[in-house]
N, C-alpha and C positions, 0 to 999 in steps of 0.2 A: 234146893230150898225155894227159890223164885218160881220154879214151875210145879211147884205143888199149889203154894199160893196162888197161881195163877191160875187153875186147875179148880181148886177150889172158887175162887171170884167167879168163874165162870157159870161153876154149878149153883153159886147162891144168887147170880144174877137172874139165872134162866129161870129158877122157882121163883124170883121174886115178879117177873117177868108173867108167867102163868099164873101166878097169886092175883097177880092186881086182875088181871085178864078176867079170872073166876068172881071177882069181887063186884065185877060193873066198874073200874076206875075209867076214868076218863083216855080217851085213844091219845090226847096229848101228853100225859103223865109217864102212857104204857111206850110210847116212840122214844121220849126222853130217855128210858132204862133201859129199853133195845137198844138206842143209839150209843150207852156207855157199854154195853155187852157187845155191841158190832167193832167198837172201837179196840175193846180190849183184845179182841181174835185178831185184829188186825195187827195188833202192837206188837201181840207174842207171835204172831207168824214172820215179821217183818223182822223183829230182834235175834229170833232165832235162825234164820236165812244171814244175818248178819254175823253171827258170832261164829255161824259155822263157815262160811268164809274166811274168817281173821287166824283160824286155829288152823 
């Protein structure tokens, strides 16, 4: 369940990410949304290198 969710977050971050991109949004608006999409790859790679350890 969490990594579908998470799976998903990533694919509506990346469109929203190329949306703003198509739009003209400002490059500080566009880093802010990459930077919670950078963070989120980071979370689920880092939690799942940890769970798979514990098991």
């Amino acid at each position: 369940m969490g990594s579908t969710i998470n799976r998903v977050l990533v694919y509506a971050l990346s469109i929203l990410v190329l949306a703003l991109g198509f739009m003209g949004a400002g490059i500080t608006i566009i880093l802010m949304v990459s930077s919670l999409l950078l963070l989120e790859l980071v979370l689920a790679i880092g939690l799942s290198n940890y769970y798979t350890k514990r098991m």
